[in-house]
C-alpha positions in Angstrom: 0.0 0.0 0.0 2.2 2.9 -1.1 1.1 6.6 0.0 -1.1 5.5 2.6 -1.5 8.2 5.1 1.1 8.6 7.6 0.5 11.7 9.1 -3.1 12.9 10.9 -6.1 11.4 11.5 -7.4 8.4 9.9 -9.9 6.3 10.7 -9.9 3.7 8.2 -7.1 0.9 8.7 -7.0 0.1 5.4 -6.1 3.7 4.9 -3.2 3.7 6.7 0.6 3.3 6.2 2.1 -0.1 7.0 4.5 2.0 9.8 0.8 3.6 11.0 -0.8 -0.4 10.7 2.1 -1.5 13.0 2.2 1.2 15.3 -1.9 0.5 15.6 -1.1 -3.4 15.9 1.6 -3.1 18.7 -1.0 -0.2 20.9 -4.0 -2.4 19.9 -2.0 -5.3 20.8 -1.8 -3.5 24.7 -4.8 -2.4 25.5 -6.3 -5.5 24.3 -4.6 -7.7 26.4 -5.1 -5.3 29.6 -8.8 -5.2 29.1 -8.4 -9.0 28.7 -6.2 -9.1 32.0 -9.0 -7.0 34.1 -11.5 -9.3 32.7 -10.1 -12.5 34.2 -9.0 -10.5 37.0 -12.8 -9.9 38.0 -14.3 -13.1 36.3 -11.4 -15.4 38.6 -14.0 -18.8 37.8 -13.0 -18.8 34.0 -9.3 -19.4 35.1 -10.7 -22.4 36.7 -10.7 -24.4 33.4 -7.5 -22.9 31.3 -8.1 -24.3 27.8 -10.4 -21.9 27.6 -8.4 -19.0 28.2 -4.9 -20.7 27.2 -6.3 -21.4 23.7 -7.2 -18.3 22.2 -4.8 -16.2 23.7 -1.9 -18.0 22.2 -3.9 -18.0 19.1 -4.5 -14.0 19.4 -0.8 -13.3 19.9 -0.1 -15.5 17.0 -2.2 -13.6 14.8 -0.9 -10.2 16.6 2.8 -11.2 16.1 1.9 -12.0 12.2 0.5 -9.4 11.9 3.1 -7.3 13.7 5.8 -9.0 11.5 4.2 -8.9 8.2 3.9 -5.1 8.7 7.1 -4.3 9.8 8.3 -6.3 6.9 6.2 -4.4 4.4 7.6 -0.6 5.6 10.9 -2.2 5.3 10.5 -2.6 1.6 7.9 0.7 1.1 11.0 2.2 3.4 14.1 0.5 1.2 12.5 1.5 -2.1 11.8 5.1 -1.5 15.3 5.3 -1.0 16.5 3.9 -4.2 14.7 6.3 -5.9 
């Protein structure tokens, strides 16, 4: 996605520059999993059976760190090929 927007507002994702997508990822990526955290912290019964909160975490920070990693990887190149030219 070359010339996404990388300064301002934006609300769109889609819209954004892959260094704005991983910035949003990694921040996302934080509050997410303190809101998660406080959630278990007040629900302490659902820790009582851990495959249900052991599963999909390790399958959200899976997707988070692909995520994370394809982004970086992307703004690397946008990054490397701006400066060629």
């Amino acid at each position: 996605m070359r010339g996404g927007c990388d300064r301002g507002f934006c609300l769109t994702y889609y819209k954004l520059s892959y260094r704005r997508k991983l910035i949003r990822t990694i921040w996302t990526f934080v509050i997410g999993s303190l809101i998660v955290a406080a959630l278990l912290f007040m629900r302490p019964e659902v820790l009582q059976k851990p495959a249900f909160v052991i599963v999909p975490a390790a399958l959200l920070i899976l997707v988070f760190a692909a995520q994370a990693a394809y982004n970086y990887s992307k703004w690397q190149a946008e990054k490397r090929e701006t400066q060629q030219n």
